[in-house]
VOPAGU-2260 file (C-alpha; in pm, 1 decimal, decimal comma):
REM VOPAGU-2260
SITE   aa  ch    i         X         Y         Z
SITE  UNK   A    0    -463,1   -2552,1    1139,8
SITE  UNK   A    1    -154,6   -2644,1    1412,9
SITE  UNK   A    2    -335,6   -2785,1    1721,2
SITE  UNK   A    3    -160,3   -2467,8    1921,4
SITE  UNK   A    4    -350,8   -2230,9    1714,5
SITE  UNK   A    5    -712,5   -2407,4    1735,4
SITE  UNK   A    6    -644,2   -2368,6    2117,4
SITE  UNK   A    7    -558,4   -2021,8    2108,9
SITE  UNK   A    8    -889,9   -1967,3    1940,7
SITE  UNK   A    9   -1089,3   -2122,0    2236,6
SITE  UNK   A   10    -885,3   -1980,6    2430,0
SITE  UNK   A   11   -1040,0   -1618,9    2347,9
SITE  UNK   A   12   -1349,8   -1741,4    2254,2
SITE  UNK   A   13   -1324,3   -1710,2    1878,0
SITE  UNK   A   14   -1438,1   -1902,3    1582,5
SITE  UNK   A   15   -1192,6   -1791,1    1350,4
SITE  UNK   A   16    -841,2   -1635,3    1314,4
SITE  UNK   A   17    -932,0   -1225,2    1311,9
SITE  UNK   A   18    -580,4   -1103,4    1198,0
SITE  UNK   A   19    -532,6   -1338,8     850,2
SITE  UNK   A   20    -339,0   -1142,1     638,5
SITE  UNK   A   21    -553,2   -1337,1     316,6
SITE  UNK   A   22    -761,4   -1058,2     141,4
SITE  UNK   A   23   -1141,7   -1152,7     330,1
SITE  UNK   A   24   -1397,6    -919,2     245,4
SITE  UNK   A   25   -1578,3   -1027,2     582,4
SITE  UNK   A   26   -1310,4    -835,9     776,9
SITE  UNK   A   27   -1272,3    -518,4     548,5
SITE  UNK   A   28   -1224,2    -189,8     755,1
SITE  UNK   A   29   -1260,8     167,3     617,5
SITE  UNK   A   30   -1105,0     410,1     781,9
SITE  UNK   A   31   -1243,8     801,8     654,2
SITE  UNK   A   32    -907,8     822,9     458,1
SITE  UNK   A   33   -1042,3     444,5     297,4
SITE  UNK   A   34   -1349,2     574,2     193,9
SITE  UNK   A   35   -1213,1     894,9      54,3
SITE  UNK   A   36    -969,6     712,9    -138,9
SITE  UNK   A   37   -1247,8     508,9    -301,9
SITE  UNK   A   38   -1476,2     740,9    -371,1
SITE  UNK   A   39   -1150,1     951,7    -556,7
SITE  UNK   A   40   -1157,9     589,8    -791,8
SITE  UNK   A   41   -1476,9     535,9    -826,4
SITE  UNK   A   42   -1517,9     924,9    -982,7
SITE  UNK   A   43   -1206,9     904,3   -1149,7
SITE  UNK   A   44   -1354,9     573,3   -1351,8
SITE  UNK   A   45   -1685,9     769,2   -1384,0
SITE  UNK   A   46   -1767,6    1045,1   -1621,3
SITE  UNK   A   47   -1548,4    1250,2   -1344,2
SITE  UNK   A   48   -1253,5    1113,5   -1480,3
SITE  UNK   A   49   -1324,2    1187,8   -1886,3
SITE  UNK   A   50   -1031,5     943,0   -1961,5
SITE  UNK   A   51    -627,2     970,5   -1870,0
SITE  UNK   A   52    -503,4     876,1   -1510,8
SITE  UNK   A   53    -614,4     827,0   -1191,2
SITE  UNK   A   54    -372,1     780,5    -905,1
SITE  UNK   A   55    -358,2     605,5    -574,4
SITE  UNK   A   56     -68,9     553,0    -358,4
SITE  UNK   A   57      22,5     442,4      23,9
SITE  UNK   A   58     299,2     274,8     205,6
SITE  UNK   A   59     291,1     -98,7     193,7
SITE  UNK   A   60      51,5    -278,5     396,8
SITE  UNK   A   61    -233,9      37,9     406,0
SITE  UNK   A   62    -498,1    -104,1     189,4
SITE  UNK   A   63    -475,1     -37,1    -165,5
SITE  UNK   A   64    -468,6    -389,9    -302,6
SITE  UNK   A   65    -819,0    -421,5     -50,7
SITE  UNK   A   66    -960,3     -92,0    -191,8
SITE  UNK   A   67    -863,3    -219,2    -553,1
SITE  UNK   A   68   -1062,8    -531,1    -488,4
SITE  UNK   A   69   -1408,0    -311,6    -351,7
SITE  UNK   A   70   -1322,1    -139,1    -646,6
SITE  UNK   A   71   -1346,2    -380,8    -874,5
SITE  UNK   A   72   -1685,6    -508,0    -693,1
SITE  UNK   A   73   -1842,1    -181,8    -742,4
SITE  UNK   A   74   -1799,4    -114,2   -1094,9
SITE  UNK   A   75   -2093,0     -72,6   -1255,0
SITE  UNK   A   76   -2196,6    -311,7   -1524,3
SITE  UNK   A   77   -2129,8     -89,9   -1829,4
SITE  UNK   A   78   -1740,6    -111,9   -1720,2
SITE  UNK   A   79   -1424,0    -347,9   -1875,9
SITE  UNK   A   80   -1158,0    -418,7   -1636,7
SITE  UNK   A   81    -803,3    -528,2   -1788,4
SITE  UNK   A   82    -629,7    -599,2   -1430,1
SITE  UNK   A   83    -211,6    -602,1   -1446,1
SITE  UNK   A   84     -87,3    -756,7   -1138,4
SITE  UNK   A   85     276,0    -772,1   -1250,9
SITE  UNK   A   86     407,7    -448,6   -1381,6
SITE  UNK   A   87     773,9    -569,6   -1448,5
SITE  UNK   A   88     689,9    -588,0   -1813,6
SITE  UNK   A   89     798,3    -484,2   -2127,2
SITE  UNK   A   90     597,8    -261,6   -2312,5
SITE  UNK   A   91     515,0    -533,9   -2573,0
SITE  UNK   A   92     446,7    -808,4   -2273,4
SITE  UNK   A   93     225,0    -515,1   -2100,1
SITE  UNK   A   94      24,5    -500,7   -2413,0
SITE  UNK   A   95     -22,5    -887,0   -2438,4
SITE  UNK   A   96    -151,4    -871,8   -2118,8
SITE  UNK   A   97    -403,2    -607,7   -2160,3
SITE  UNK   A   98    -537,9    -784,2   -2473,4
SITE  UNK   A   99    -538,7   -1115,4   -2292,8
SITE  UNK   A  100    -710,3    -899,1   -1999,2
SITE  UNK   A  101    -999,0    -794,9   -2240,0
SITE  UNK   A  102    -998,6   -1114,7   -2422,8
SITE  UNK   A  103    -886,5   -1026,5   -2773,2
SITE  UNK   A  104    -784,6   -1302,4   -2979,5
SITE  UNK   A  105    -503,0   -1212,3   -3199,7
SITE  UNK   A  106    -401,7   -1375,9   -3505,3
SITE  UNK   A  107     -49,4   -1561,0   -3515,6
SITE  UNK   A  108     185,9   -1643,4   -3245,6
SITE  UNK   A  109     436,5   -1339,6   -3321,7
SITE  UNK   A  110     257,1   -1018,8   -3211,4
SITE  UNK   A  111     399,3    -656,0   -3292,9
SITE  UNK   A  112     377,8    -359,4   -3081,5
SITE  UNK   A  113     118,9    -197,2   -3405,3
SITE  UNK   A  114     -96,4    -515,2   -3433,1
SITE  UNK   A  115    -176,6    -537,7   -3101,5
SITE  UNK   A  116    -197,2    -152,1   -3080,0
SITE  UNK   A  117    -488,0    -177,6   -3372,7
SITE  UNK   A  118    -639,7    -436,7   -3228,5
SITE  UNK   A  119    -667,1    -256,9   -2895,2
SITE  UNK   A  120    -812,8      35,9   -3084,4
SITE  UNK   A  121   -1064,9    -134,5   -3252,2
SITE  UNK   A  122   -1213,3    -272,0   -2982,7
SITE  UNK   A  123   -1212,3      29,5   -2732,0
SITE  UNK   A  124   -1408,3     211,0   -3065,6
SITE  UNK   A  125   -1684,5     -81,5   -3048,3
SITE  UNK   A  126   -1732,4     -62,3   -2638,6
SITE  UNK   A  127   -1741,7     286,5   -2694,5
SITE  UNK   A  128   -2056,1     231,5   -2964,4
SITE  UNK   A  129   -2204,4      -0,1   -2732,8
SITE  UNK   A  130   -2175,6     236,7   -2438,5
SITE  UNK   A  131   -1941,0      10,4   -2221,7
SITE  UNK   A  132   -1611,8     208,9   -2043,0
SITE  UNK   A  133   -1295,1      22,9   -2051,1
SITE  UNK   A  134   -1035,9      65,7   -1753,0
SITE  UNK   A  135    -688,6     -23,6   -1700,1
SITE  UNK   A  136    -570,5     -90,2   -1303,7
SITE  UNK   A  137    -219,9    -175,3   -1304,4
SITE  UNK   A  138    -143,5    -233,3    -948,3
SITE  UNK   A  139     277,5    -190,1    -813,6
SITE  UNK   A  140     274,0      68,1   -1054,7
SITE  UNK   A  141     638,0     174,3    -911,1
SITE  UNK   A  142     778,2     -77,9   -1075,0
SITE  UNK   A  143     685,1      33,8   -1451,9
SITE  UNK   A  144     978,7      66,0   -1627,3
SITE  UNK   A  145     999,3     461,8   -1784,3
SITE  UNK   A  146     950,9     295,9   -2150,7
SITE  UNK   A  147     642,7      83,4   -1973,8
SITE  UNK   A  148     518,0     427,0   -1845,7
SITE  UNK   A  149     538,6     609,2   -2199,0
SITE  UNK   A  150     374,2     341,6   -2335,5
SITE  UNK   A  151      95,5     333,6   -2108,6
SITE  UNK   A  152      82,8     681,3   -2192,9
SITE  UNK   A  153      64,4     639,9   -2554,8
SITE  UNK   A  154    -257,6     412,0   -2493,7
SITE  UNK   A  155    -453,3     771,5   -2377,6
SITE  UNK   A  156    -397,3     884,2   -2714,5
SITE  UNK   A  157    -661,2     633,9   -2826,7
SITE  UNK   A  158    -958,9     875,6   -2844,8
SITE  UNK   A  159   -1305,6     935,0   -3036,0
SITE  UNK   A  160   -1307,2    1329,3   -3108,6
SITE  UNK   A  161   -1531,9    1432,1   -2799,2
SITE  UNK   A  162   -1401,0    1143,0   -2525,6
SITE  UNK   A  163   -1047,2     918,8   -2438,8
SITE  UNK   A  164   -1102,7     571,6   -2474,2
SITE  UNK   A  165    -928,5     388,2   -2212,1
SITE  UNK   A  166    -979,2     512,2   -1856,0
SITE  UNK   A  167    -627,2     437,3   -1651,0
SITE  UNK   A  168    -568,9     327,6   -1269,1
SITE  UNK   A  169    -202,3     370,9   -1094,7
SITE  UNK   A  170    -160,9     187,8    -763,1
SITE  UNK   A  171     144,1     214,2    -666,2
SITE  UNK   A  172     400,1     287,4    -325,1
SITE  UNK   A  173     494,6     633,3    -223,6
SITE  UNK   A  174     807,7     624,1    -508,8
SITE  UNK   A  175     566,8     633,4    -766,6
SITE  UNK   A  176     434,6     972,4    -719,9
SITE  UNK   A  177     840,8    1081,0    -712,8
SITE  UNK   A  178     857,7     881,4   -1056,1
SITE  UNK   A  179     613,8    1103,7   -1183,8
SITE  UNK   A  180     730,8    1374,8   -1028,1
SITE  UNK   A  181    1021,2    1384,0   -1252,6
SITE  UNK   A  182    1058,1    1616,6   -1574,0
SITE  UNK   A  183    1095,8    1355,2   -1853,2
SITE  UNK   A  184     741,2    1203,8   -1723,9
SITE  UNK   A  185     553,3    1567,5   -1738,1
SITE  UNK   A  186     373,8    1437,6   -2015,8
SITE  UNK   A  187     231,9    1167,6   -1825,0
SITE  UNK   A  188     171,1    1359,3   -1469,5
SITE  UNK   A  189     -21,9    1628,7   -1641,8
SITE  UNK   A  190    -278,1    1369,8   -1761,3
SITE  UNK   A  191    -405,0    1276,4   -1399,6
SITE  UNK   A  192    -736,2    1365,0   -1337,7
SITE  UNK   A  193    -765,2    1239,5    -991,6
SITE  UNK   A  194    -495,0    1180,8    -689,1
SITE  UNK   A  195    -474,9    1013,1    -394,8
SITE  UNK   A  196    -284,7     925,7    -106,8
SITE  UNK   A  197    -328,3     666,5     123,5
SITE  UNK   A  198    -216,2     697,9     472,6
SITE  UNK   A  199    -206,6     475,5     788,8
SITE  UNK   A  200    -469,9     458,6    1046,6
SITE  UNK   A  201    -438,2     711,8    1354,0
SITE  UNK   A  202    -521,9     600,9    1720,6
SITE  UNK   A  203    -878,3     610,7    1725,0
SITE  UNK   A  204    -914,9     402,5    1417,5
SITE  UNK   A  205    -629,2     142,4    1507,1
SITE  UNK   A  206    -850,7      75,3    1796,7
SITE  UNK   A  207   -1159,8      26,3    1625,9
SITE  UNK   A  208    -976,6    -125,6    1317,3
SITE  UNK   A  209    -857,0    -418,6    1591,5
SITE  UNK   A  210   -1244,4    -414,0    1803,9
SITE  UNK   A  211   -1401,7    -467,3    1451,0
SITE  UNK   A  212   -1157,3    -806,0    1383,8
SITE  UNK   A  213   -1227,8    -984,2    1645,8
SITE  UNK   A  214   -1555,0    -924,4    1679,2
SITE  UNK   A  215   -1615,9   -1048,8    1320,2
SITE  UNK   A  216   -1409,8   -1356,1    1403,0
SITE  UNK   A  217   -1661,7   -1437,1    1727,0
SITE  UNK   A  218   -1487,2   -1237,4    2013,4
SITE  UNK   A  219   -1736,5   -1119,5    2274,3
SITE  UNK   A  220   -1502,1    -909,7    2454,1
SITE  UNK   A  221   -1186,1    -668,9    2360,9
SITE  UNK   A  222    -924,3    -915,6    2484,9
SITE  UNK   A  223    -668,8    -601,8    2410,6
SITE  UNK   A  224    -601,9    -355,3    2757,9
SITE  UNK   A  225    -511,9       7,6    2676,3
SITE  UNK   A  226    -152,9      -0,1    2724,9
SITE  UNK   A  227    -181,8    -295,5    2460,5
SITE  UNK   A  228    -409,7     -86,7    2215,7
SITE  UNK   A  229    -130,4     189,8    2231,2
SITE  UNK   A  230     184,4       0,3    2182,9
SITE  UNK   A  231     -11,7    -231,8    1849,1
SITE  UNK   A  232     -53,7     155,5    1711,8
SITE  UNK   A  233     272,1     241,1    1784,4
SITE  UNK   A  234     525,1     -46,0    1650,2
SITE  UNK   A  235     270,1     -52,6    1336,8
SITE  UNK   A  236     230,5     296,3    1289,1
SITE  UNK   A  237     -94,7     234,1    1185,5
SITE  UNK   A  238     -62,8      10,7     876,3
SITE  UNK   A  239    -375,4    -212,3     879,2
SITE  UNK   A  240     -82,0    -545,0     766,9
SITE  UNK   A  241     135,1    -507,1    1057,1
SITE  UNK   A  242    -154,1    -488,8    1310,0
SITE  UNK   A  243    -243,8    -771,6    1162,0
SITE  UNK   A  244      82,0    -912,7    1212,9
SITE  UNK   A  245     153,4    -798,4    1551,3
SITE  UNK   A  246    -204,2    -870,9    1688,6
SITE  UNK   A  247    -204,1   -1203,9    1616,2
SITE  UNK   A  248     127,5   -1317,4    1737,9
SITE  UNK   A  249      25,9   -1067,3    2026,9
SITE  UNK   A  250    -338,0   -1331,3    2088,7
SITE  UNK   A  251     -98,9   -1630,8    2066,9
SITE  UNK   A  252     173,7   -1499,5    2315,2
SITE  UNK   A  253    -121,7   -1421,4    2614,2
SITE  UNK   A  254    -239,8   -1788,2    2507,0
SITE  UNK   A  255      94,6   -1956,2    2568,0
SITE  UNK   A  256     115,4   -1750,4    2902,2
SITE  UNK   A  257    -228,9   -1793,5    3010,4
SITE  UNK   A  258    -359,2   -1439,1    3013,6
SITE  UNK   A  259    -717,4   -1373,4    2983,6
SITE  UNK   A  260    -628,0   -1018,0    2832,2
SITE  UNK   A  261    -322,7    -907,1    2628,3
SITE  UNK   A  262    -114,0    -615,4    2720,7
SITE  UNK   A  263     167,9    -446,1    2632,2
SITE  UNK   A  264     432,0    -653,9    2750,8
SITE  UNK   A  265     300,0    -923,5    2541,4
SITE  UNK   A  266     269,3    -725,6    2246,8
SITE  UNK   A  267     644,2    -625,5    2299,9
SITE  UNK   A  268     683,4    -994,3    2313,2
SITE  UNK   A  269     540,7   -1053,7    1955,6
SITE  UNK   A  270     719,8    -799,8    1827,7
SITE  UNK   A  271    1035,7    -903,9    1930,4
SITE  UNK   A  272     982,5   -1224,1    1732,4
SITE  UNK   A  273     790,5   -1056,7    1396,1
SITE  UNK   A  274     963,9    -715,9    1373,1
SITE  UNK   A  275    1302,7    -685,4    1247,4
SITE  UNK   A  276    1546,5    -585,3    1535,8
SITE  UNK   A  277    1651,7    -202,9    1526,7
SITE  UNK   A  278    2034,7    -152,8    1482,3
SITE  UNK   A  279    2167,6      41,7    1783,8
SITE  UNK   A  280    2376,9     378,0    1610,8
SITE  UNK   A  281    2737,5     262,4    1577,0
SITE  UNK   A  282    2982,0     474,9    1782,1
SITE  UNK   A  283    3275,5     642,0    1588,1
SITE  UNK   A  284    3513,0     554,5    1864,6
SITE  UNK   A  285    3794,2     772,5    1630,2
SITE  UNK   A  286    3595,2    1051,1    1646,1
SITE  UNK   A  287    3484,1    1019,1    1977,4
SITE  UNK   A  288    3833,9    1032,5    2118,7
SITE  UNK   A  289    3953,7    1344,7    1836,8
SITE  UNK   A  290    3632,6    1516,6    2021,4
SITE  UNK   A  291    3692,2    1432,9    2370,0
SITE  UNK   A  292    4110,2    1534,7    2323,4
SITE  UNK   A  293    3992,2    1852,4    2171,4
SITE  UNK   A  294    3788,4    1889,1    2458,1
SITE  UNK   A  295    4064,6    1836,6    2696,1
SITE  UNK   A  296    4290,6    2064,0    2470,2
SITE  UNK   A  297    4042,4    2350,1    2544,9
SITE  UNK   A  298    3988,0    2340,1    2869,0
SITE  UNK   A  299    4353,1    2334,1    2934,7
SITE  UNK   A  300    4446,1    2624,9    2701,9
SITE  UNK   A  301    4156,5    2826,8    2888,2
SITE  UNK   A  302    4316,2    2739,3    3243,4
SITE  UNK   A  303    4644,8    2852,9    3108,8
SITE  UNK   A  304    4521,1    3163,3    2991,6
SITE  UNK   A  305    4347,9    3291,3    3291,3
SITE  UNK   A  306    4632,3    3182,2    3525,8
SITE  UNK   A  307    4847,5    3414,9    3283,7
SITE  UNK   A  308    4580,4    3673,5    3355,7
SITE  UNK   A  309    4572,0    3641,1    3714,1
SITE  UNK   A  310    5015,6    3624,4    3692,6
C-alpha cells in the first residue's frame, strides 16, 4: 500500500481501507430493498420457484454481484450451482460451460449442441433421484445474445412429469428486463416465477451504509459532517460502488488538507477528480439569433400597429 495511503489511515484512526471496491464479506450492507431482493432468490431457488426463471436486476454498482455471492453462501446443501460469469457466449460455448460448471466429463474433443444436451439431461434426472436441485446463475445476463436466451430457454424444457429440472437465475442491468420485455422473447418472460428489482440506497441508508464502513475498518468516530453525508448521497445517487468511490477519495482529500472531519467541499473535491465532468448544453447560436430577430420582428410589427390605431 502507497506510503500516502497508510498515512491517511492513521490519519482517521483506521486499520483498514473501509471503501475497497474488492467484494469483502466483512463490509456487506443490506439495505431493506437488499434483503428483499434475497429473500425473492432464495424462494425462487426453493420449492417457491418449481423450476423456470428467476429475475434480478439493478443499475450498475447496487449490489447484485454481492447478493449473488450471499446467495451462493446460503444455498442449502441439497443444491448444484453452474455459475456463468461471461454471458457473451454462443449457445454451444454456454453449454460447455454449464457442463464444465457441473463437472460432466464428455467424451471427445468435438462436442454437439445434442450430446451435450443428453448429457445435461441425464444428469439433472440422477440429482433429481438423489434429491439434489440444480441451478443456473448467469450473471450480466443483458448481454445474452437472443439465440443464447432461446437456448437457455430450451434447457426448462428438461422436466420429470410432476417438476422442471433446472432451476434458472438472471442477473442482469435494467436493459434486460426491456430484452424480455419484447414480443419474440414472450416465451421466455412468461416462465419467470419470481422478479426483482434492485434499486439504490435512499438518504437514511447512504448514511448508515457509510457509518457501518468505517466502523468495520476501525473508525471510532463518523469522520463525515452532514453537509458531507448529503452531497456523497447526492453525486452517487445512492449506488453502494460510487460511495465507495467517492468516500474514499473524499478520506484522502481531508488527509492531504489536514482536516479532522470531511465535508462537502472536500467531497466536491473528490468528485471532481473520480466523476466524469458534465457537458455544459451547447447553445444553438443559429437558432438563438432566428429567435431573438423574430422577437424583434414582433415587437416592432405590434408598435406599428397600435401607432396605426392611435393615427
Amino acid at each position: 500500500m502507497p506510503y500516502s495511503w497508510r498515512m491517511y489511515l492513521t490519519h482517521y484512526g483506521l486499520t483498514e481501507p473501509p471503501f475497497a471496491i474488492t467484494p469483502d464479506p466483512r463490509f456487506v450492507f443490506l439495505s431493506e430493498r437488499h434483503r428483499d431482493a434475497l429473500a425473492h432468490l432464495l424462494y425462487g431457488i426453493g420449492q417457491g420457484g418449481s423450476g423456470g426463471f428467476v429475475q434480478l436486476t439493478g443499475e450498475v454498482g447496487t449490489g447484485k454481484t454481492t447478493l449473488c455471492r450471499l446467495l451462493l453462501e446460503q444455498l442449502p446443501t441439497n443444491v448444484r450451482v453452474a455459475l456463468v460469469l461471461n454471458p457473451r457466449q454462443t449457445a454451444l460455448e454456454l453449454l460447455e460451460t454449464i457442463c464444465e460448471e457441473l463437472h460432466l466429463k464428455l467424451p471427445g474433443k468435438r462436442r454437439s449442441l445434442k450430446m451435450q444436451i443428453d448429457a445435461l439431461n441425464q444428469y439433472l434426472l440422477e440429482a433429481y433421484a438423489q434429491g439434489l436441485r440444480v441451478v443456473l446463475i448467469i450473471d450480466e445476463a443483458q448481454e445474452l445474445s437472443r439465440e443464447t436466451l432461446e437456448q437457455v430457454r430450451l434447457l426448462t424444457n428438461l422436466e420429470t412429469p410432476t417438476q422442471k429440472l433446472l432451476q434458472i437465475v438472471l442477473l442482469g442491468q435494467p436493459e434486460l428486463r426491456d430484452t424480455l420485455a419484447r414480443p419474440g422473447l414472450r416465451q421466455l418472460a412468461q416462465r419467470i416465477t419470481a422478479r426483482y428489482h434492485l434499486t439504490p440506497l435512499v438518504a437514511e441508508e447512504s448514511e448508515a451504509y457509510l457509518r457501518h464502513r468505517l466502523a468495520i475498518a476501525g473508525a471510532k468516530t463518523f469522520v463525515f459532517d452532514e453537509s458531507a453525508v448529503r452531497r456523497l448521497h447526492t453525486l452517487s445517487g445512492g449506488v453502494p460502488r460510487l460511495l465507495n468511490v467517492l468516500g474514499e477519495r473524499a478520506l484522502l482529500a481531508g488527509y492531504v488538507h489536514g482536516r479532522e472531519r470531511v465535508d462537502s467541499a472536500l467531497v466536491d473535491l473528490a468528485a471532481s477528480e473520480v466523476l466524469p465532468p458534465v457537458e455544459a448544453p451547447k447553445i444553438r447560436w443559429r437558432w438563438l439569433g432566428w429567435s431573438l430577430g423574430a422577437g424583434a420582428f414582433g415587437v416592432l410589427a405590434l408598435w406599428l400597429t397600435l401607432r396605426a390605431g392611435v393615427a
